[in-house]
C-alpha positions as CSV (number, residue, x, y, z in Angstrom):
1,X,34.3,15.5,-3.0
2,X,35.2,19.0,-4.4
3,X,38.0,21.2,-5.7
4,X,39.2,24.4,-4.0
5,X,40.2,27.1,-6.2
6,X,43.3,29.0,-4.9
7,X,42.7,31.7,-8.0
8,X,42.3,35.4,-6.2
9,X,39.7,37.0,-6.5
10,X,37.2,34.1,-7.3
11,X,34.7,35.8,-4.9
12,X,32.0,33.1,-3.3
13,X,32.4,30.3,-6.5
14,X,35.1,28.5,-5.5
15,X,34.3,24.6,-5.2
16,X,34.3,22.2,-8.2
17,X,31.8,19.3,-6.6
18,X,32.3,15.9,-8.3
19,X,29.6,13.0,-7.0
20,X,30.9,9.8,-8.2
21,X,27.4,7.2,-8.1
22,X,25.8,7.5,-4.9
23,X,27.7,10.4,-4.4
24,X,26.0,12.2,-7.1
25,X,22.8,11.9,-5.4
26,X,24.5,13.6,-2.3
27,X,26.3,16.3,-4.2
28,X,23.9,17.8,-6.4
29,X,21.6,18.1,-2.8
30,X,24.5,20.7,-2.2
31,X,24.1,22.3,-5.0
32,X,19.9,22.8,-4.4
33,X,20.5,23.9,-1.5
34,X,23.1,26.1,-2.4
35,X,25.1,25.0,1.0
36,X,28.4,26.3,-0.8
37,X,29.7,29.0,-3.5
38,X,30.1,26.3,-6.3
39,X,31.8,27.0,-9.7
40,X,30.7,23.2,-11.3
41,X,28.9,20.4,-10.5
42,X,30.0,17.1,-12.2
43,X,27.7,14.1,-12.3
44,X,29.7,10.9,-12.3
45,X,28.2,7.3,-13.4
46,X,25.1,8.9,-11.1
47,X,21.9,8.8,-12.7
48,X,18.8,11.4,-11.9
49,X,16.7,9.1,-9.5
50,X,16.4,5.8,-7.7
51,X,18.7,2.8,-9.3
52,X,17.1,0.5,-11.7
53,X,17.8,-2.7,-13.6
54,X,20.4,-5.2,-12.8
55,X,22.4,-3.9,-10.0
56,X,18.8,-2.6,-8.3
57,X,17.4,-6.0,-8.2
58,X,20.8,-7.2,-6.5
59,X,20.6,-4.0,-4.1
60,X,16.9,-5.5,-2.9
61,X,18.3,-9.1,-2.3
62,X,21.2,-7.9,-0.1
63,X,18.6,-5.4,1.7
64,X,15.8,-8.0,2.4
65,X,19.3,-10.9,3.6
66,X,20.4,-7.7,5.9
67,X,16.9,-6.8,7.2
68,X,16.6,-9.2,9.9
69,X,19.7,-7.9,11.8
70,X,19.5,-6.1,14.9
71,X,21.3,-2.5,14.9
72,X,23.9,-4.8,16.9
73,X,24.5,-7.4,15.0
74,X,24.6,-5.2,11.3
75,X,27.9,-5.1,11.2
76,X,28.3,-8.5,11.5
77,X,25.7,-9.4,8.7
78,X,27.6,-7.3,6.4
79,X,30.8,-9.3,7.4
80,X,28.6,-12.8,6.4
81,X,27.6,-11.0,3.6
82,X,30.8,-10.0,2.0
83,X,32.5,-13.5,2.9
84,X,29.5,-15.5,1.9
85,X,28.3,-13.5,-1.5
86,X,29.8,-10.4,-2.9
87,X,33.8,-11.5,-2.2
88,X,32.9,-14.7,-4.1
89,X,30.8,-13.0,-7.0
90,X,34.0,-10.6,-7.7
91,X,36.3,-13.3,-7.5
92,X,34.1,-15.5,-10.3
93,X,34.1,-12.3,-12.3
94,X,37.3,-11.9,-12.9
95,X,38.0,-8.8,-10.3
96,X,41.5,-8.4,-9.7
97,X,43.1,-9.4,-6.3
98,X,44.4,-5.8,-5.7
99,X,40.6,-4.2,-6.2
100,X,38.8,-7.2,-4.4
101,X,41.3,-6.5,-1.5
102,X,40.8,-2.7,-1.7
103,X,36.6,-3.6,-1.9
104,X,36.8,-5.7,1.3
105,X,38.5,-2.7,3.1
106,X,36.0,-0.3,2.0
107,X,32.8,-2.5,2.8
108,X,34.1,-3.8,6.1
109,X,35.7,-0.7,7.4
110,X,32.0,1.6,6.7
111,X,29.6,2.1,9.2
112,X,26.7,-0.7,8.9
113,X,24.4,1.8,9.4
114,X,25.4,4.0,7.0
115,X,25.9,1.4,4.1
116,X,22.1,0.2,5.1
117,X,20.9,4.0,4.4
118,X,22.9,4.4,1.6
119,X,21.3,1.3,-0.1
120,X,17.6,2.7,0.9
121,X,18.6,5.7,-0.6
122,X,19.6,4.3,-4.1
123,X,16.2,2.6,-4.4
124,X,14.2,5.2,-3.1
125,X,15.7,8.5,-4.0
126,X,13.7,10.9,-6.5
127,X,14.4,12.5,-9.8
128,X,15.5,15.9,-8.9
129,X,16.5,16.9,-12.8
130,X,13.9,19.7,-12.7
131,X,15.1,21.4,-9.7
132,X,18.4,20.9,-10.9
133,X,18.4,22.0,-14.9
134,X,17.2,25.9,-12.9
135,X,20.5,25.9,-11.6
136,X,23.3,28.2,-13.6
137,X,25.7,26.2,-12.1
138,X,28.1,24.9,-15.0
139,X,27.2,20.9,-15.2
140,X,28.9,17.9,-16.6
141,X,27.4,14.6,-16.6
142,X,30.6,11.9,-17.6
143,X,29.9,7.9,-17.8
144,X,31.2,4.9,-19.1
145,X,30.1,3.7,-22.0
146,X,29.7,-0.2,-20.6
147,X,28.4,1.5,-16.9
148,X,26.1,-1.4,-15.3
149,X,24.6,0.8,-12.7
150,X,22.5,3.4,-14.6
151,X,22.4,2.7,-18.2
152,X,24.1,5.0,-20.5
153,X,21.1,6.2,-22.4
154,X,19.3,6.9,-18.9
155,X,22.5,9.6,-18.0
156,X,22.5,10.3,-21.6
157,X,18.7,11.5,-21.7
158,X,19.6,13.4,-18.0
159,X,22.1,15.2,-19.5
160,X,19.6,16.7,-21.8
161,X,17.2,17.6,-19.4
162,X,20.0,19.7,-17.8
163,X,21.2,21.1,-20.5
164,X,24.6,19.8,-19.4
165,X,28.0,19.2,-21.1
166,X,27.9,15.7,-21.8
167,X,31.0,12.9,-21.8
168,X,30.6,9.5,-22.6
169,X,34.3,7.5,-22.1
170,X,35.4,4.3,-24.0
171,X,36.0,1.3,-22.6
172,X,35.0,2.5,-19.0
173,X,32.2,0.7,-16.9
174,X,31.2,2.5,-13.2
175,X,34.1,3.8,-12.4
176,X,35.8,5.9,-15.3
177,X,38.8,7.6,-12.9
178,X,39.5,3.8,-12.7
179,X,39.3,2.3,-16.2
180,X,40.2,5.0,-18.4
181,X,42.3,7.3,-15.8
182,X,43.3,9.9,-18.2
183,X,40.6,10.6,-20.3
184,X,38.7,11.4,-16.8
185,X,41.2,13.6,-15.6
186,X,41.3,15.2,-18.8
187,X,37.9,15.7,-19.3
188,X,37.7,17.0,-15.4
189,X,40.2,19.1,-16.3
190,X,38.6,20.9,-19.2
191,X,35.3,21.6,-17.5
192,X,37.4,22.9,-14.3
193,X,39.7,25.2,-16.7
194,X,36.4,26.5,-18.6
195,X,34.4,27.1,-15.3
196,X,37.1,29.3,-14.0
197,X,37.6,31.1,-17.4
198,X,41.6,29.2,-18.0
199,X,42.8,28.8,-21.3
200,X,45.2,26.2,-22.0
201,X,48.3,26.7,-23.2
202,X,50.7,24.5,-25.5
């Protein structure tokens, strides 16, 4: 997702690109391929390569329980799925109805397809930090401190490798513009404001 600029006379650099997980992945290939005039790039709970640990293994399970379908029946699949698995694994965690509810709309309402790429993608995408640290783009890399999808310390070492402005957020997981609204926006904010050469004001 990005951020238009409406200053004048911003020239070319006028889109703040934020990639949120997965999305990461996705928005920094804009940036390499230099697709749009950017002013930032912000990495979001998205880590330089392929998912690991935990939530990887789980990704494979639901992958190999999908694999089977037909391009026909996919959709279906990820209906049994949800119902079967993931709706009852939130519940037992403790998710709250309103997010389980919103979760069920996302995952059922996306294009099979799509969420079957996007899963390949997470297990088999490269690290593209070299390519990306010879950018002069502006980047942030933000994260929760609890995030359970790349570890902290992986986005933590990334961030060095870019040379990037790096945020870690208490009490946040894998979704900081979730658990800890303001500080995100805040942080956002800040970067977005120093990109564009804004001061703050009292």
């Amino acid at each position: 997702m990005g951020s238009q600029d409406s200053a004048a006379g911003s020239g070319d650099r006028q889109v703040h690109v934020l990639g949120h997980s997965f999305g990461g992945l996705v928005a920094r290939e804009v940036l390499l391929a230099q697709a749009a005039g950017i002013s930032s790039l912000t990495l979001m709970s998205s880590g330089p390569g392929a998912l690991t640990g935990p939530r990887a293994t789980v990704l494979r399970t639901i992958l190999a329980d999908l694999g089977p379908a037909v391009p026909d029946g996919l959709a279906g699949e990820v209906k049994r799925l949800w119902d079967t698995q993931m709706e009852p694994a939130a519940i037992a965690d403790g998710v709250p109805d309103e997010i389980i509810a919103f979760l069920r709309t996302r995952m059922l309402s996306s294009c099979p397809t799509g969420l079957w790429s996007m899963g390949q993608g997470l297990l088999a995408c490269p690290d593209r930090t070299t390519a990306l640290a010879g950018m002069s783009t502006p980047l942030l890399v933000v994260y929760g401190e609890n995030d359970d999808a790349w570890e902290p310390a992986i986005q933590d070492d990334m961030a060095r490798r870019l040379g990037a402005r790096r945020v870690c957020i208490p009490g946040a997981a894998h979704s900081p513009a979730v658990e800890a609204p303001e500080t995100a926006a805040s942080t956002l904010t800040a970067v977005w404001n120093s990109a564009e050469g804004v001061t703050d004001h009292p």
